[in-house]
C-alpha positions as CSV (number, residue, x, y, z in Angstrom):
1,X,100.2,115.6,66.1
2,X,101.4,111.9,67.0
3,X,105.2,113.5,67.6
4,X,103.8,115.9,69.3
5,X,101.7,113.4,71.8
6,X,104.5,111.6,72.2
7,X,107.1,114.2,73.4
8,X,103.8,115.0,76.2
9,X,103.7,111.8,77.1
10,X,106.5,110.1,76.8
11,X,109.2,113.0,77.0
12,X,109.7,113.7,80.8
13,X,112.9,116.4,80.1
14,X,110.4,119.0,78.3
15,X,108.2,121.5,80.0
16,X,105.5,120.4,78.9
17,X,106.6,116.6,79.4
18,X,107.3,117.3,83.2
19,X,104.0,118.8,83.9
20,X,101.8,116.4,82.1
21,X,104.0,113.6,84.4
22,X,103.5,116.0,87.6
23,X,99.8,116.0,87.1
24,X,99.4,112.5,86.4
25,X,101.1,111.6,89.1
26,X,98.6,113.8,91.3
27,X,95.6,112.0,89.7
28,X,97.0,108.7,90.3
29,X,97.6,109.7,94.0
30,X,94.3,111.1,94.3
31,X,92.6,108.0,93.1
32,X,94.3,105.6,94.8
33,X,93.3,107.7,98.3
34,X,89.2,107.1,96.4
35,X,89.9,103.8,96.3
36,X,90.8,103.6,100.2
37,X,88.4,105.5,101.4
38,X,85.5,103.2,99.4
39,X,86.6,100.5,101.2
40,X,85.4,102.3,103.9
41,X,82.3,101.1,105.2
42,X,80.9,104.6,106.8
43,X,83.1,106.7,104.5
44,X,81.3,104.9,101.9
45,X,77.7,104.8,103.0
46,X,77.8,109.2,103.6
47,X,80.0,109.2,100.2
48,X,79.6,106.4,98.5
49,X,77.7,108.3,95.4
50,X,80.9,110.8,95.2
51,X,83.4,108.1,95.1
52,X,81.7,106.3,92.9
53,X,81.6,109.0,90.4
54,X,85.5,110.1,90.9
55,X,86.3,106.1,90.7
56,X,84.6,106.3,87.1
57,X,86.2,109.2,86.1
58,X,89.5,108.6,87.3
59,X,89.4,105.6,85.0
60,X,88.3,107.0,81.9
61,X,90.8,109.5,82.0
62,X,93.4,106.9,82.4
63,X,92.2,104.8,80.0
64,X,92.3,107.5,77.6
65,X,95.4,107.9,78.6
66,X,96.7,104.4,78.2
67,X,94.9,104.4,74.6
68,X,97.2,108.2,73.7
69,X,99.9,106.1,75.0
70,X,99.5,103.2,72.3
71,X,98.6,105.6,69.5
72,X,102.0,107.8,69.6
73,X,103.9,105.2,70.9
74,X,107.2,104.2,68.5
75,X,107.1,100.5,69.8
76,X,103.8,99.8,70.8
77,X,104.0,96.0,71.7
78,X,107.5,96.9,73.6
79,X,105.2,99.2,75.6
80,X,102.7,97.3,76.2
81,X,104.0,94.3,77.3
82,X,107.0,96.4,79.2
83,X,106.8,97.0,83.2
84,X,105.1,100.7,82.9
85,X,103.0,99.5,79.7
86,X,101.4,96.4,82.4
87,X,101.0,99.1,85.3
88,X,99.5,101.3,83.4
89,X,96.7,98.5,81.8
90,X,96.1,98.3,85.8
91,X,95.5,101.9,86.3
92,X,92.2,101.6,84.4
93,X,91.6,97.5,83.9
94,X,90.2,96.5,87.5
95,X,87.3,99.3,87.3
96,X,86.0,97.7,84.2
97,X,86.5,94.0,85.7
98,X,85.0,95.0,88.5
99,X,81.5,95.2,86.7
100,X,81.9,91.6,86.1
101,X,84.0,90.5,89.1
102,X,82.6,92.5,92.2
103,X,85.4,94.0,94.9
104,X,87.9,93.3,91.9
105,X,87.7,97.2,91.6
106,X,90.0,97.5,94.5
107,X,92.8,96.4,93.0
108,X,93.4,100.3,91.3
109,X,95.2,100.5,94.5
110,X,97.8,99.2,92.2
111,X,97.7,102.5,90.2
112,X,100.3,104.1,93.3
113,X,103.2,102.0,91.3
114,X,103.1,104.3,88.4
115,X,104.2,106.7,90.8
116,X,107.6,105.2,90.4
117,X,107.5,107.5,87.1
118,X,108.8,110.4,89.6
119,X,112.2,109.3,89.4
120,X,112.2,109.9,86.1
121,X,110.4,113.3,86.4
122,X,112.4,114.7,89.0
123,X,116.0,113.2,87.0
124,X,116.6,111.1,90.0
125,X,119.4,109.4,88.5
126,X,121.1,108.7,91.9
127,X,118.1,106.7,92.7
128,X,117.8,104.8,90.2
129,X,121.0,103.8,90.0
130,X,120.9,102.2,93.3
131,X,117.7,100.7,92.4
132,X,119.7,98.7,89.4
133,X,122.3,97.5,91.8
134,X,119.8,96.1,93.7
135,X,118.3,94.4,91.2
136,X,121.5,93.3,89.8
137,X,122.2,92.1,93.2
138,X,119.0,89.8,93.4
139,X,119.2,88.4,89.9
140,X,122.9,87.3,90.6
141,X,122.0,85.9,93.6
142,X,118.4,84.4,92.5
143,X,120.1,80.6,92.0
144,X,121.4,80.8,95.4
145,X,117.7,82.3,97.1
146,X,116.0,79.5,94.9
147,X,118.1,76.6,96.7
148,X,117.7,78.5,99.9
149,X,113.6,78.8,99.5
150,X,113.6,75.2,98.0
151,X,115.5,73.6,101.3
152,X,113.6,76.1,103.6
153,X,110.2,74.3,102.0
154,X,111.9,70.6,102.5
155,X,112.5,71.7,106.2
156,X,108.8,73.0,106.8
157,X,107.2,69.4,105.5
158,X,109.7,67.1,107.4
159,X,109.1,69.6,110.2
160,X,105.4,69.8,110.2
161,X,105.1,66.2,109.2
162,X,107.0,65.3,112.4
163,X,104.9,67.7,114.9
164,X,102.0,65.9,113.1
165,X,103.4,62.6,114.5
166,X,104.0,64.2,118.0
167,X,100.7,65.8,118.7
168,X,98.2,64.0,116.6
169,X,94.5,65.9,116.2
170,X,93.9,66.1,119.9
171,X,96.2,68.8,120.0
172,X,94.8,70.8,117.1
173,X,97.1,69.7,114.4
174,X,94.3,67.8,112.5
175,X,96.4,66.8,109.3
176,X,99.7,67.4,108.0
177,X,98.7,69.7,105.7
178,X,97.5,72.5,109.1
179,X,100.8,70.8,110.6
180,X,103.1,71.7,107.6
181,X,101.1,75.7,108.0
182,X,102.1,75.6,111.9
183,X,106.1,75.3,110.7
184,X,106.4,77.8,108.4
185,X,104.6,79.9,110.8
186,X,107.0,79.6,113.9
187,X,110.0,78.9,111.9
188,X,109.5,82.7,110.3
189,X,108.4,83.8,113.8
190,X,105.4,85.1,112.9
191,X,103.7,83.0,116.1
192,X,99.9,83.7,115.6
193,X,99.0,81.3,118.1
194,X,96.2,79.3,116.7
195,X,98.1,76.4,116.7
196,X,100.6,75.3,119.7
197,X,102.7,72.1,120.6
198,X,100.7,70.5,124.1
199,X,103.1,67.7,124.7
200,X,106.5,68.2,126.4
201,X,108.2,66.6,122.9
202,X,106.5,68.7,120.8
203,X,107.3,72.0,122.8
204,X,110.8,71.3,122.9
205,X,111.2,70.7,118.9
206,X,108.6,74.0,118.7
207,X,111.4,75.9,120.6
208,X,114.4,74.3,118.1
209,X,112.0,75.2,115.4
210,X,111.9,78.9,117.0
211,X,115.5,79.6,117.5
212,X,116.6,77.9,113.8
213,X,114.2,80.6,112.4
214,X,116.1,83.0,113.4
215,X,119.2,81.7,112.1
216,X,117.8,81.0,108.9
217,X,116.2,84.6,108.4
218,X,120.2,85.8,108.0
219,X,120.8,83.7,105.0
220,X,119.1,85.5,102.3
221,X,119.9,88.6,104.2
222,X,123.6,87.6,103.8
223,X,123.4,86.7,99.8
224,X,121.9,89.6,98.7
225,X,124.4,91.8,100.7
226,X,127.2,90.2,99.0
227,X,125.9,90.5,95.4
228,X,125.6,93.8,96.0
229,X,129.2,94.6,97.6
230,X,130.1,92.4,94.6
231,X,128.0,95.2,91.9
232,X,129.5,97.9,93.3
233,X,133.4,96.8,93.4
């Protein structure tokens, strides 16, 4: 019976395999659209009893699931604590939580990443193997992307600490901490505008700030695109 579970389960190349993955995959579509449409506020109040029940059972069935999983798996730590094993704790986890931490049960939105398992299902090898190049790419390149990000957050604080200096509290920039949010804000020209320069100083080093974002974005854009021209040669 366990051998048996596990070629179901675990076994996406037989029949039997590929339909229990193709159904699961529904279900875990369909309760991540319950989810959304809870948070709802007038979809909730006219349906809120119906969700409610589907949210519940949704969850047991993927906890019983998750626990079929552990019982005929061959390595059941390597499972567990493995990328699918984690996801598929979340498919189930956050409903439970959620009796103890309200609104926590919205995170089974998180259920949609054991979609992902399609690849597999379908024998989307193509895919897949593009999906290790990139993640060759980004491992390869994660020393340079660390100095990057690390000398991106020294240029925020001198930055911020400086536009601090220039426009003081008067100007809305009440502490360098707000100051320090205002940089990394313009120089990834995002721009909410909740905070802006009032002096003529601090305008001018707002638009430097402005134009070295955009400069800056190519960097990482430019390291991962070599690692990967470097994993496929």
């Amino acid at each position: 019976m366990k051998e048996k579970l596990y070629t179901i389960i675990f076994e996406a190349d037989t029949p039997s395999g590929k339909a229990f993955d193709v159904a699961l995959i529904l279900a875990i579509v369909a309760s991540v659209m319950v989810t959304i449409l809870d948070s709802v506020v007038s979809i909730r109040a006219d349906y809120g009893t119906v969700l409610f029940i589907l949210e519940w059972a949704f969850t047991a069935l993927f906890a019983l699931e998750y626990g079929l999983r552990i019982f005929c798996a061959k390595q059941r730590k390597r499972y567990a604590l493995g990328f699918f094993g984690l996801v598929d704790f979340i498919g189930w986890a956050p409903t439970v939580i959620g009796l103890l931490v309200p609104g926590s049960h919205y995170l089974t939105t998180f259920r949609v990443l054991r979609v992902l398992r399609i690849f597999r299902v379908l024998k989307m090898a193509a895919y897949v193997k593009e999906a290790d190049i990139l993640a060759t790419a980004l491992k390869q390149g994660s020393r340079k992307i660390f100095v990057f990000l690390f000398a991106v957050l020294t240029l925020v604080i001198l930055l911020g600490s400086l536009m601090y200096l220039i426009e003081g509290p008067e100007n809305g920039f009440a502490n360098i901490p707000v100051s320090i949010y205002w940089a990394i804000v313009t120089l990834t020209t995002v721009g909410y505008g909740d905070i802006s320069p009032q002096t003529p100083l601090g305008q001018f080093l707002a638009s430097w700030i402005m134009i070295l974002g955009y400069a800056i974005i190519a960097v990482p854009t430019g390291i991962v695109s070599a690692e990967i021209i470097r994993s496929e040669t």
